[in-house]
C-alpha positions in Angstrom: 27.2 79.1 64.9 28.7 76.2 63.3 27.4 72.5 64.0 29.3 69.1 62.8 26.5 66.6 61.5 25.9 63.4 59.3 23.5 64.0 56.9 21.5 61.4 54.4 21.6 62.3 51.0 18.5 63.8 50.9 18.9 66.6 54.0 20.3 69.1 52.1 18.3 70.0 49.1 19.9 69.0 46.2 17.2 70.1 43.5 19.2 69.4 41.2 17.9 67.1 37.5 20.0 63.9 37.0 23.5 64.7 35.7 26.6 66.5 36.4 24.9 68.7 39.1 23.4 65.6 41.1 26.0 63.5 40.5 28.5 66.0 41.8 26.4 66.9 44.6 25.8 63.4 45.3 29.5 63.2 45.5 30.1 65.5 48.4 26.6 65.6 50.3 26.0 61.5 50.9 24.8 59.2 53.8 28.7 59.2 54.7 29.7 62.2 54.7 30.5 64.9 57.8 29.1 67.9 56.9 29.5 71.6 58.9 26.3 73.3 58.8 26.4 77.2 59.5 23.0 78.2 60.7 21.7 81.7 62.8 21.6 84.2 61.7 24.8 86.2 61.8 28.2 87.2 60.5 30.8 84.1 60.5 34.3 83.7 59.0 35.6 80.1 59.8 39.0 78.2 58.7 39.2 74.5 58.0 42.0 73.9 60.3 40.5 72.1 63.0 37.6 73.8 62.5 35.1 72.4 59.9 35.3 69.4 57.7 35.9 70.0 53.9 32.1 69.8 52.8 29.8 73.3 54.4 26.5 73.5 54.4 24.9 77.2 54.3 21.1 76.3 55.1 19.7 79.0 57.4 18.5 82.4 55.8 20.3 86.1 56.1 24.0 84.6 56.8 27.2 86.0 56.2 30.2 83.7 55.6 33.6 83.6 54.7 35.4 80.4 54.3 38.6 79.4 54.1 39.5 75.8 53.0 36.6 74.3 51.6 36.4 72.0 48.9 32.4 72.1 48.8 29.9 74.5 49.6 26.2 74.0 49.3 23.9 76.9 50.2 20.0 76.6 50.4 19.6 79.2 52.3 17.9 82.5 51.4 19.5 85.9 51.4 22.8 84.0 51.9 26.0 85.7 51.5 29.6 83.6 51.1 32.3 84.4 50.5 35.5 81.9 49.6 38.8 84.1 50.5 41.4 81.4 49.9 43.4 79.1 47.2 41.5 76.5 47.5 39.4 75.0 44.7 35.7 74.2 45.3 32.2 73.3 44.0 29.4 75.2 45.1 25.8 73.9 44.8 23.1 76.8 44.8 20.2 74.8 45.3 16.6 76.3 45.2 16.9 79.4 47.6 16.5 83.2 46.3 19.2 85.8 46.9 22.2 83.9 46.8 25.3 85.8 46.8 29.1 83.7 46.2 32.1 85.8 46.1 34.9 83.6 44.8 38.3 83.6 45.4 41.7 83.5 43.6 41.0 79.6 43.4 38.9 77.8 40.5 35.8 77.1 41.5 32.5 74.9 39.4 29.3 76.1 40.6 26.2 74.1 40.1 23.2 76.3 39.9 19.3 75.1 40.4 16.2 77.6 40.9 16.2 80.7 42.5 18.2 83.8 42.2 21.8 83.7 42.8 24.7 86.5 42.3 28.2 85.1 41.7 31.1 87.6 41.7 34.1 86.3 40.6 37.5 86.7 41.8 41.2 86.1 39.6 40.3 82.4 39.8 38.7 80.7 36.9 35.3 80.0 37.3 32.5 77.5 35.4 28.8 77.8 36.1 26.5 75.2 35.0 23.2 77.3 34.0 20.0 77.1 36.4 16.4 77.1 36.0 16.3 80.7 38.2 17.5 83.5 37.8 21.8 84.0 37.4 23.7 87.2 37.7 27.5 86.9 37.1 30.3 89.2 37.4 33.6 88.4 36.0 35.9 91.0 37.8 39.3 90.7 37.1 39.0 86.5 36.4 40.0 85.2 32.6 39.3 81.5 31.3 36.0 81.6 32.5 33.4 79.2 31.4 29.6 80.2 31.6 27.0 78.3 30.5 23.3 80.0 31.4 19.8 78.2 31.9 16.5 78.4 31.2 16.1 81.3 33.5 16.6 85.2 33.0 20.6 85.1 33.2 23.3 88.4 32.8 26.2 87.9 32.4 29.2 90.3 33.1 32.3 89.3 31.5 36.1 89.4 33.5 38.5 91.5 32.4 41.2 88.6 31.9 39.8 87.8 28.9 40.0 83.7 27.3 36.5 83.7 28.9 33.3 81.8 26.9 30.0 82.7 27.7 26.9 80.6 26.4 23.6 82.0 26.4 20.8 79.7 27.2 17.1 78.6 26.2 15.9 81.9 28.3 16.9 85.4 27.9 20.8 86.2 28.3 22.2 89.4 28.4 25.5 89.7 28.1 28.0 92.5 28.4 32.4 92.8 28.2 34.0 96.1 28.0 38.1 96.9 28.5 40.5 95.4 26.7 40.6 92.0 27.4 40.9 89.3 24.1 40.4 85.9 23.1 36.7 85.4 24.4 34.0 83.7 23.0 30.0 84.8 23.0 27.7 82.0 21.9 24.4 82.6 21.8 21.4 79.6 22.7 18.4 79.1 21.8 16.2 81.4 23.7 17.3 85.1 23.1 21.0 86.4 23.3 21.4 90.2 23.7 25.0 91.2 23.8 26.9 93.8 24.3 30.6 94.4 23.4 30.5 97.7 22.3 33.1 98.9 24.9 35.3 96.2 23.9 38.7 96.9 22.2 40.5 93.4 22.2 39.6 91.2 19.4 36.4 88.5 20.8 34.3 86.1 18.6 30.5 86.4 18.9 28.8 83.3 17.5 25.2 82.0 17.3 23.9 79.2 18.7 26.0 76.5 16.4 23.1 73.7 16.3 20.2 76.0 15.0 17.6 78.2 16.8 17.9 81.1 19.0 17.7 84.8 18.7 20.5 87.1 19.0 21.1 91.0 19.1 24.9 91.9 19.3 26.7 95.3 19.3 30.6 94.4 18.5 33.7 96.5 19.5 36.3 98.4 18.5 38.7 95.4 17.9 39.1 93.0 15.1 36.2 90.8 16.3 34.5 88.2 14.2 30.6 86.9 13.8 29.9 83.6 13.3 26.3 82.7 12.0 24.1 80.8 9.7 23.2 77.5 11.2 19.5 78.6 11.8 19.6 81.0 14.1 18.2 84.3 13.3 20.8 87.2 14.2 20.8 91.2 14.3 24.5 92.3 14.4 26.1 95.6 14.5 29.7 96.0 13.4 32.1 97.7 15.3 34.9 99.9 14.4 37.5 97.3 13.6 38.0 95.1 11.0 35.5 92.6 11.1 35.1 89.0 9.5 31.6 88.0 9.6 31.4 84.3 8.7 28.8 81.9 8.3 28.5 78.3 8.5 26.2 75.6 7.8 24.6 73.0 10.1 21.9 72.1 7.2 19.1 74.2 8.1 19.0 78.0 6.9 19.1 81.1 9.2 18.7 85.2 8.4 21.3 87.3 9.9 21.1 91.3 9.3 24.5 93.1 9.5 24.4 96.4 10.4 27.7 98.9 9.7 29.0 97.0 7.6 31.7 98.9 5.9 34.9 98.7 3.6 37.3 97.2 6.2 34.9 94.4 7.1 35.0 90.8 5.6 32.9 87.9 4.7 33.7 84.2 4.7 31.6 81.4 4.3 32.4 77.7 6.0 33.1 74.9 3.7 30.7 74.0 1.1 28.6 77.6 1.2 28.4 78.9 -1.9 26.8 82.4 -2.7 23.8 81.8 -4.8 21.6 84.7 -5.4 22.3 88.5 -4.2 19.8 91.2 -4.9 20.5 95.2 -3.9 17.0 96.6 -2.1 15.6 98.8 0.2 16.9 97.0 3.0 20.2 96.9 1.8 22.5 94.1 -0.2 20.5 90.7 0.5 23.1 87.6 0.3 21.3 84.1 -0.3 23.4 80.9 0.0 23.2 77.5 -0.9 21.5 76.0 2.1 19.4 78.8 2.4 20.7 81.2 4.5 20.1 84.9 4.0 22.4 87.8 4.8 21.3 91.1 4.8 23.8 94.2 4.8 21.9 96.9 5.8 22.3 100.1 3.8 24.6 98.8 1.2 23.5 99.6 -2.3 25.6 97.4 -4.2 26.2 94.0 -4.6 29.3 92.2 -2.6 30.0 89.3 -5.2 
């Protein structure tokens, strides 16, 4: 059932570190704000005309919700299932509780993330995530200019099929995976461990390490004309795709090792401004690649030199 009540800033965990979650929280969820709070367990599909105030509370466990109309949505909650079926834009604050499921709408919505386990399934809106400390499943669907950033948890990531999307691995594991068609989007990796997989991609996409040094990365590229972006310290494991890939590398001052895999006649290297090739030796691993700050690049299985 649904209850109108006034709650104090702190009544609804907010769990959320100082910054853009809290604040935002903060913004919606204060000492004077009405809030609707669905509680019972149940089945509920509600409306905002006349029916609930703008900000929704989902703090009981095992619920099922649709809404329609709201312009915030915090869920703490366990084994909470909503759904937001309309237009309207909203934030949603996952804060703590496990088995979180959000289905958005055609809308944008920002969602603010915090420990637990949650499963967002987007739908043709755009949607941002702001990473969390638990665990984060999210499905892209049929959305495009999505922007996904993960957190220190276990995170997968399920890129839309719109394409324009960016997805940014985090300081835990990130697994990523696009397939179809879709083009212009952008797979960064952090600085825990980025495995991704674009292997069943056929538009062109950019895959990129983390650009401020650290992390480990895996990558499988497509069939497209996709480009790598490394150096920069990270430490990368790449395997060209089909297409004719540009594998380029850049320099934040501190050297990385990337190993390309595949690479083949119709592929292409570049090197950002001020990297300058200065030692290349063929060996058993391949053609080894060293640059001026450092860097190495290894192209497995090639038994000649590049430059």
């Amino acid at each position: 059932m649904s209850d109108i009540m006034t709650v104090n800033g702190g009544t609804i965990p907010s769990n959320f570190s100082a910054g853009a979650g809290q604040t935002a929280f903060a913004s919606f969820f204060n000492s004077s704000t009405v809030v609707s709070d669905v509680f019972g367990s149940g089945a509920y599909s509600f409306s905002s005309t006349g029916i609930f105030p703008s900000e929704v509370a989902v703090t009981a466990p095992a619920i099922t919700v649709t809404l329609s109309g709201a312009n915030a949505i915090a869920i703490s909650g366990q084994n909470d299932t909503v759904t937001a079926g309309d237009a309207t834009p909203f934030q949603a604050f996952l804060n703590g509780s496990s088995g979180i499921v959000l289905n958005t709408g055609a809308a944008p919505s920002t969602i603010f993330a915090s420990s637990g386990s949650a499963t967002v399934n987007a739908g043709t809106g755009s949607t941002t995530i702001n990473g969390s400390t638990g665990s984060l499943t999210f499905s892209g669907g049929s959305s495009s200019n999505d922007s996904i950033t993960a957190g220190s948890g276990v995170t997968s990531l399920f890129g839309g099929s719109g394409g324009n999307s960016t997805l940014v691995g985090g300081s835990g594991v990130t697994n990523m995976l696009l397939t179809g068609s879709s083009s212009g989007d952008v797979l960064v990796g952090g600085t825990g461990v980025s495995i991704i997989d674009a292997s069943g991609t056929t538009g062109p996409l950019t895959i990129s390490t983390y650009p401020f040094g650290g992390g480990q990365m895996e990558a499988t590229m497509g069939s497209g004309a996709d480009t790598f972006v490394g150096g920069s310290g990270s430490h990368a494991v790449v395997q060209a795709g089909s297409g004719a890939d540009v594998f380029a590398f850049v320099s934040n001052g501190t050297p990385g090792a990337d190993t390309i895999i595949g690479f083949n006649a119709k592929d292409n290297v570049a090197f950002g401004s001020g990297l300058t090739v200065t030692g290349e030796a063929v060996g058993s691993l391949g053609d080894v690649i060293t640059l001026s700050d450092g860097t190495t690049i290894t192209l497995a299985g090639i038994d000649h030199k590049l430059f």
